[in-house]
ZABAMAR-331543 format. One line per 8 residues: for each residue x, y, z of C-alpha. Coordinates in nm, 3 decimals. Each point is the difference from the previous one (the first is absolute). Last residue first. Layout:
N
X:Y:Z; ...
This chain:
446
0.156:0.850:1.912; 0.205:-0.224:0.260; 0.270:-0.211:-0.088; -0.106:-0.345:-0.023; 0.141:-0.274:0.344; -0.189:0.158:0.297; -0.362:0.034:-0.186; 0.072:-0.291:-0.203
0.108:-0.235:0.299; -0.341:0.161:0.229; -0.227:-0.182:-0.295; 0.177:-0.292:-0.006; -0.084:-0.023:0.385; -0.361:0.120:-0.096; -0.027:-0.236:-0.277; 0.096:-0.293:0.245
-0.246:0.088:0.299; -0.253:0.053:-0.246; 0.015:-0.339:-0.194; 0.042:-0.153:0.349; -0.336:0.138:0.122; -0.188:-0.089:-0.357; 0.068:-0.345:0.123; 0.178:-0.261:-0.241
0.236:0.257:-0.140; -0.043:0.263:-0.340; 0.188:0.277:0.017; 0.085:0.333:-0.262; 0.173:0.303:0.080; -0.058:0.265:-0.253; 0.284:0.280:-0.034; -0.172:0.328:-0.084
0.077:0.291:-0.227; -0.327:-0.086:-0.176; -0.103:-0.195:-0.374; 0.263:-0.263:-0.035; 0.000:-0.059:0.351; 0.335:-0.121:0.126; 0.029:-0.368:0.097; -0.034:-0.235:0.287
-0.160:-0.346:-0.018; 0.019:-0.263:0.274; -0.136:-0.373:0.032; -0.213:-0.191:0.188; -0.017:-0.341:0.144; 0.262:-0.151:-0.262; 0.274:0.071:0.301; -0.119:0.305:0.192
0.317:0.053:0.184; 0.171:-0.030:-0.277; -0.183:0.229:-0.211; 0.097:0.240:0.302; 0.340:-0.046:-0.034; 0.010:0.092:-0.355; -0.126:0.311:0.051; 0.165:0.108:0.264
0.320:-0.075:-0.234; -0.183:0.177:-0.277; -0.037:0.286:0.198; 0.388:0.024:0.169; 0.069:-0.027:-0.380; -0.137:0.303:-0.113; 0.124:0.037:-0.361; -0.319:-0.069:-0.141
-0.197:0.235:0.180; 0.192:0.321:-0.044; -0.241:0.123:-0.274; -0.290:0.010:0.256; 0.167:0.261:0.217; -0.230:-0.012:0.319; -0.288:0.246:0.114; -0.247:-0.281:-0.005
0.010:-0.359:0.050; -0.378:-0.143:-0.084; -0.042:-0.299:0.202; -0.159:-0.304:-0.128; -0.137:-0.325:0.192; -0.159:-0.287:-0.115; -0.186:-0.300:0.158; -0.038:-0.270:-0.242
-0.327:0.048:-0.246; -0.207:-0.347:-0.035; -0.142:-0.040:-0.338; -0.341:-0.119:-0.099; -0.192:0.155:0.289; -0.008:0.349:-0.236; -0.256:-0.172:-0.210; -0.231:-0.039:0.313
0.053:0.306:0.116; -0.086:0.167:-0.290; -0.319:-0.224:-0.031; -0.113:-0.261:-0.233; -0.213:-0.051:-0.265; 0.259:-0.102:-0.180; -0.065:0.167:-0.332; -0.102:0.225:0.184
0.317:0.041:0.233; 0.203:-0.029:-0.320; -0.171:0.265:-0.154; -0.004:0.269:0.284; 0.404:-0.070:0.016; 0.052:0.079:-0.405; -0.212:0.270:0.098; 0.202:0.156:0.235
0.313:-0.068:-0.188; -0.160:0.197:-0.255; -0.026:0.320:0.226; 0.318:-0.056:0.133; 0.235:-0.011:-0.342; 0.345:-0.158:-0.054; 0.133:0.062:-0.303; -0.098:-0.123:-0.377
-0.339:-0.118:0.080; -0.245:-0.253:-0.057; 0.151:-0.349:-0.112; 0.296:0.155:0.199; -0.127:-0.009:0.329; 0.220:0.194:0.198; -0.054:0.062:0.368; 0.210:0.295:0.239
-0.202:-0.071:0.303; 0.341:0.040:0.234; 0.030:-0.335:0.031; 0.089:0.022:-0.371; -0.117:-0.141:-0.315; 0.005:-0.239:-0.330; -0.241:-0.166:-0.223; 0.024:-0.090:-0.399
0.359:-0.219:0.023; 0.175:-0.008:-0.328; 0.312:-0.011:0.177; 0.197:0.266:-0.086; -0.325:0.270:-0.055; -0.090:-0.088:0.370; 0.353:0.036:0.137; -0.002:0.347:-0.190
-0.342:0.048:0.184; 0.091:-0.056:0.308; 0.324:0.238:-0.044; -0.221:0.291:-0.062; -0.229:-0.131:0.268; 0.284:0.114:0.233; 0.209:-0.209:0.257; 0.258:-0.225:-0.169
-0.132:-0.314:-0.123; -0.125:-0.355:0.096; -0.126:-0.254:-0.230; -0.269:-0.262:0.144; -0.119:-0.296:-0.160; -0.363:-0.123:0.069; -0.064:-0.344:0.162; -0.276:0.106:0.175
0.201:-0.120:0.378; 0.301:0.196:-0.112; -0.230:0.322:-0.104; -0.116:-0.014:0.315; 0.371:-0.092:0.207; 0.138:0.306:-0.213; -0.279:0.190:0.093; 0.071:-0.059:0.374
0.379:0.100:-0.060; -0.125:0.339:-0.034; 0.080:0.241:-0.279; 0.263:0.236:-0.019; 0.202:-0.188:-0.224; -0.238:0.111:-0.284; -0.279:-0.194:-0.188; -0.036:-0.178:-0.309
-0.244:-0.255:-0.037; 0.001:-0.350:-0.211; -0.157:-0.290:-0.133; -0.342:0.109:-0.005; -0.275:-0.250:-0.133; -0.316:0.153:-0.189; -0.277:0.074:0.286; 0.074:-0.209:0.298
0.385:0.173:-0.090; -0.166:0.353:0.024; -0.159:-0.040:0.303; 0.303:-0.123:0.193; 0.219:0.281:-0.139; -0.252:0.276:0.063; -0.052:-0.124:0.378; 0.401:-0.047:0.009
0.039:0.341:-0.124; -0.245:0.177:0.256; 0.159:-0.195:0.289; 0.366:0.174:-0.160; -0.173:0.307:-0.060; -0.176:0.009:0.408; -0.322:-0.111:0.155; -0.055:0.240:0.268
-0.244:-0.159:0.272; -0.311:0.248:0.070; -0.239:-0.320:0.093; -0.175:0.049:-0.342; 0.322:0.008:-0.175; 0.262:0.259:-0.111; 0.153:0.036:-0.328; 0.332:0.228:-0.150
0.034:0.028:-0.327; 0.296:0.249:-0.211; 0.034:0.176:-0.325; -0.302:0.264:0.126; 0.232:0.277:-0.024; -0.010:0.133:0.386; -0.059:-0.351:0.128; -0.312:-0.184:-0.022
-0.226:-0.195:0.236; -0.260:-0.314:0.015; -0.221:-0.037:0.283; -0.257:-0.358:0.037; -0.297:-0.122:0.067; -0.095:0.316:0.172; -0.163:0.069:0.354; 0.069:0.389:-0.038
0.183:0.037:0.306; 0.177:-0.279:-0.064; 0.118:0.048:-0.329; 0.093:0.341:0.127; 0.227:-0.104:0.261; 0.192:-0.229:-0.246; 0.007:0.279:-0.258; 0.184:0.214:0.207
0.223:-0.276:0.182; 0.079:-0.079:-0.401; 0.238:0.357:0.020; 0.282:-0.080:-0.313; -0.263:-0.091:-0.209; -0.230:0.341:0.057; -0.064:0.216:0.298; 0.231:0.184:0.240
0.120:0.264:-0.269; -0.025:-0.194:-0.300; -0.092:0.315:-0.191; -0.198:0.225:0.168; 0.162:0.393:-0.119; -0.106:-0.024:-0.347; -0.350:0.017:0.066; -0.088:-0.387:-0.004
-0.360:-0.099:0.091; 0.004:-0.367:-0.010; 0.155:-0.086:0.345; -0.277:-0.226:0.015; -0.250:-0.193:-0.213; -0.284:-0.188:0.143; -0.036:-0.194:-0.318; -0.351:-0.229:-0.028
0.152:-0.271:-0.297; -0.166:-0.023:-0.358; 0.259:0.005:-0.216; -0.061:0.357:-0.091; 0.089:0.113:0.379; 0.295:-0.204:-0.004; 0.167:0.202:-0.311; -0.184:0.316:0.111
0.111:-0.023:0.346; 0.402:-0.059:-0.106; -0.012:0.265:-0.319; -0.079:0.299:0.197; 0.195:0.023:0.355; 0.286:-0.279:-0.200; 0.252:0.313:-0.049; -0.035:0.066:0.344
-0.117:0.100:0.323; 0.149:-0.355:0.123; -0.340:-0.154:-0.233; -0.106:-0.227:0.327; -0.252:-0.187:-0.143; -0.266:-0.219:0.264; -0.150:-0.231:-0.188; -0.356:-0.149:0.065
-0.105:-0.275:-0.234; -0.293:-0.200:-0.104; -0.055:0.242:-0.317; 0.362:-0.144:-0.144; -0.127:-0.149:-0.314; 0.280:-0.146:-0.176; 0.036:0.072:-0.394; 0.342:-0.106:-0.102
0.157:0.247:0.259; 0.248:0.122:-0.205; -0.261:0.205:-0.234; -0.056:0.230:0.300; 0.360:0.081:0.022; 0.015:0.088:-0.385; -0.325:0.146:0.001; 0.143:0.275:0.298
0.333:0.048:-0.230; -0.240:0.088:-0.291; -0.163:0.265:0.217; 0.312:0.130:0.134; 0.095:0.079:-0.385; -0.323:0.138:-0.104; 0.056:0.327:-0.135; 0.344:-0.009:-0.137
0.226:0.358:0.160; 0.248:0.183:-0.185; 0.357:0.156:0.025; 0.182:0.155:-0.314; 0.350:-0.091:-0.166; 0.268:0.236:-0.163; -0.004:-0.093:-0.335; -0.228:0.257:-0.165
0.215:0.311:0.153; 0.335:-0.107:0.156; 0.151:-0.349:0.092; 0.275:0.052:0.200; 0.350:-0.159:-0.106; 0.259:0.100:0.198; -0.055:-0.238:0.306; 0.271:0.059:0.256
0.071:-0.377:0.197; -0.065:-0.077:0.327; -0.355:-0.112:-0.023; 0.095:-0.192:-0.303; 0.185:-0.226:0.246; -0.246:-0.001:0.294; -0.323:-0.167:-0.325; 0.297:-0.200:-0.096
0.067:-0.138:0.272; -0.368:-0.063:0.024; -0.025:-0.214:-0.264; 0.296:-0.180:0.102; -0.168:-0.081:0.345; -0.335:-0.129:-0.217; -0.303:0.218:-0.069; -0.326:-0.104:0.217
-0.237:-0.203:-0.258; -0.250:0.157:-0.207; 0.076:-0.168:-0.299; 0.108:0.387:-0.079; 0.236:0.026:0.284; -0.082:0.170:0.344; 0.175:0.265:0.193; -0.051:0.040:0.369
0.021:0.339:0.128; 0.031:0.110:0.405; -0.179:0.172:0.269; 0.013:0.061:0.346; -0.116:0.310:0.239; -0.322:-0.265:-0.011; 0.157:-0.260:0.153; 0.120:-0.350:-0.165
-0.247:-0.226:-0.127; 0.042:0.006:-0.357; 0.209:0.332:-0.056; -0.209:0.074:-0.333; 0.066:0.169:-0.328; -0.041:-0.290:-0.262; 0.159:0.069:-0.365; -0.125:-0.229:-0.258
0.193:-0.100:-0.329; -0.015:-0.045:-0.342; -0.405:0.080:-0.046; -0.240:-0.298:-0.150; -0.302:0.128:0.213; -0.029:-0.387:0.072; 0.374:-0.012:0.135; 0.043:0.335:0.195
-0.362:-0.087:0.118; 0.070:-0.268:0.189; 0.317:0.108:0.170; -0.193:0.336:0.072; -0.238:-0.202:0.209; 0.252:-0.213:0.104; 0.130:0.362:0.216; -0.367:0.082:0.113
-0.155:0.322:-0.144; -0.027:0.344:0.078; 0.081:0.232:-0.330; 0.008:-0.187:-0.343; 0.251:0.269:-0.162; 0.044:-0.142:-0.359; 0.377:0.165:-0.104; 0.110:0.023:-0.304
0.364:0.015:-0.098; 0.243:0.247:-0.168; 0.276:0.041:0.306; -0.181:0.320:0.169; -0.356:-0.194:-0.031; 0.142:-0.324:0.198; 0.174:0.322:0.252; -0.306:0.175:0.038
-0.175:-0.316:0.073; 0.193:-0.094:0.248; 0.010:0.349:0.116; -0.339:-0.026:0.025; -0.076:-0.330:0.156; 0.251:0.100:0.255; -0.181:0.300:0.150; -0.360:-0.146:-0.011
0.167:-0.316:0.179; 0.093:0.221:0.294; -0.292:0.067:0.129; -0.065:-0.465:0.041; -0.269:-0.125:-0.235; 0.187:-0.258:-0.139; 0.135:0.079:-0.346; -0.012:-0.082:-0.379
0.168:0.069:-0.320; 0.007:-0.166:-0.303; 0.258:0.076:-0.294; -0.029:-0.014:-0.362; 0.342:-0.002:-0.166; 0.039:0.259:-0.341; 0.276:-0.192:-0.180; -0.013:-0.343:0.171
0.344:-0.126:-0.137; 0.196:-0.117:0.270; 0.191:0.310:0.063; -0.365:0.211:-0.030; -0.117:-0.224:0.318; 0.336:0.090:0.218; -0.057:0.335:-0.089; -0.380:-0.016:0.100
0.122:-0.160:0.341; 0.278:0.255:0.060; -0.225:0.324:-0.035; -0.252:-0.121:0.213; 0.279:-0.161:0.242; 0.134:0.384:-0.040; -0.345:0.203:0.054; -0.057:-0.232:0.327
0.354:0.084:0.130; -0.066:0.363:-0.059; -0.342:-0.049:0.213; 0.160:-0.162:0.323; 0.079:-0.301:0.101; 0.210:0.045:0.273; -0.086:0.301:0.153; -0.338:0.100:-0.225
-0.162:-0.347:0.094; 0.217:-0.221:0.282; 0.155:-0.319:-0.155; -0.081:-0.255:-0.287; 0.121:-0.066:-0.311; -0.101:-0.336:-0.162; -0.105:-0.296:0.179; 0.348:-0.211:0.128
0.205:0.353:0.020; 0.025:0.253:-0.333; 0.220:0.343:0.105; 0.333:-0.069:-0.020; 0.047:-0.328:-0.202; -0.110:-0.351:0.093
């Protein structure tokens, strides 16, 4: 990776580090990069989450697409697969996503996506930071210079395409909670459900810029938990920030998880046409190992990052793929991972089942897992630490083939992420923590 692209495009604090002249150049670069290969007027899509700062970035984006001779199809709020999709049915050469996921809302970041509608590759992006770097003397001028437009009825064809996924199921016996993280999902998520029949109670679906993911959303489930509850549902489902990611809850208010989510989607999918394969990350627990295991189902393990999940997906020939962190690929539906149709992938199986969340979720066994965020730490000096890998390595002897350890920088957040899985969930925590103090005493501080 280069100087400003990490594991999901760039990503940092809007205006400070990402800020509108960096926008205008990754514009600028991406249309140049387009022209090199022989697109000679590229058409670009553009879309954003809902956070303030997105209304600032989409336009210097665009500025900059328009600057370098290409056109660019603002789309406004709308999920990041949603722009996936259309990038590749709109037949444009590449998609620009401005969205921080499910960071905070003084966040923001840009994710650039191909024209299959797939997430560019590392050397894509090196290019993208090398012409970003270099003096461009040749600005279009008068006819050439490109010019920014809107297609009525984008979202709308995303919505059908979602709907369309569900092969007809009739969800009017169902209550669902859908926690929308004040985000790109506040529209599309309720209508998608909504049109298939289920009652939505829908919340943290009023975004004004300001909302986004703050307390609510994927990365909060004790918020949708409670509601499900209160509200007597059959079940929650929540977004993050960009809608890429599922989280579920049950009845009981008992968060079911991406990797418990895979393994439902996995074991559905091969009673319906054989599966010999999923992709997942290293981050995922040993108990969906033993699952997949007991299916028969091979399992190929990647670095952390859908982007990655997908490339293992595309090697292998394998059509389903995810992260514990609700990060779920289908790719019989969808180029990238996408919440809303993970959703209903899940509401189909459990028709088609007649069976509850719960009751799909009771088909793997999650070990107890720990992970501590590090903060305030020099990521970068990670590798060399060898008073942490020696900590390390004691503790995986300690746990013997009861657990394991995983420690590694964030790709996304100056953090280092200190992962344990033991036989209790007390051990897991007792370990992380100790790993957890090594970092903080062993890193240079930040």
């Amino acid at each position: 990776m280069g100087q400003y692209f990490g594991t999901d495009g760039v990503r940092g604090v809007a205006n400070d580090d990402i800020t509108p002249e960096l926008a205008l150049g990754i514009g600028r670069a991406l249309v140049r990069t387009l022209r090199e290969e022989g697109a000679p007027r590229p058409r670009i899509i553009v879309g954003r989450d809902p956070r303030a700062s997105g209304e600032m970035l989409e336009s210097a984006v665009a500025a900059g697409v328009c600057s370098a001779g290409g056109d660019a199809v603002v789309l406004d709020v709308l999920p990041t697969p949603g722009v996936a999709y259309l990038v590749s049915t709109l037949g444009a050469n590449a998609g620009v996503m401005i969205s921080a996921s499910h960071n905070p809302v003084a966040d923001n970041g840009i994710k650039l996506i191909g024209p299959t509608g797939h997430k560019l590759t590392d050397e894509e992006e090196d290019r993208i930071e090398e012409l970003l770097q270099r003096f461009d003397s040749d600005r279009p001028t008068g006819t050439r210079i490109g010019r920014k437009r809107h297609v009525p009825g984008a979202v709308e064809a995303y919505v059908a395409h979602l709907v369309a996924a569900a092969d007809g199921i009739d969800l009017r016996d169902l209550h669902i909670v859908l926690d929308c993280a004040n985000g790109a999902a506040s529209s599309v998520g309720p209508t998608v459900l909504r049109r298939l029949g289920a009652q939505v109670t829908a919340i943290a679906a009023i975004p004004d810029g300001t909302n986004i993911n703050d307390g609510v959303g994927s990365n909060h489930p004790e918020h949708l938990a409670k509601a499900v509850v209160a509200h007597g549902a059959d079940l929650g489902i929540a977004h993050d920030g960009d809608a890429d990611r599922i989280v579920a809850c049950t009845a009981e208010g008992d968060i079911v998880d991406g990797d418990q989510l895979l393994a439902i989607l996995a074991a559905h999918e091969q009673s319906l046409t054989g599966l010999d394969g999923v992709v997942t990350t290293v981050m995922t627990n040993l108990g969906f190992m033993h699952c997949m295991e007991r299916l028969g189902i091979d399992v190929i393990q990647t670095k952390v990052g859908d982007r990655y999940v997908l490339e293992g997906m595309q090697a292998s020939g394998y059509r389903l793929g995810g992260e514990q962190s609700g990060h779920l690929i289908a790719s019989d539906h969808a180029t990238t991972g996408d919440g809303v149709l993970s959703a209903v992938l899940l509401l189909r199986a459990m028709a088609a089942q007649k069976a509850t969340l719960a009751e799909l979720a009771s088909i793997m066994t999650r070990l107890p897992q720990t992970l501590v965020n590090v903060r305030g730490v020099d990521k970068a000096a990670l590798d060399e630490a060898t008073a942490v890998w020696d900590a390390v390595a004691a503790v995986e002897r300690t746990l013997g083939g009861s657990g394991r350890v995983l420690l590694r920088p964030s790709g996304t957040e100056p953090i280092v992420r200190v992962m344990v899985e033991a036989s209790t969930m007390a051990e897991a925590r007792r370990h992380a923590e100790d790993l957890a103090d090594v970092v903080r005493d062993r890193l240079p501080a930040v």
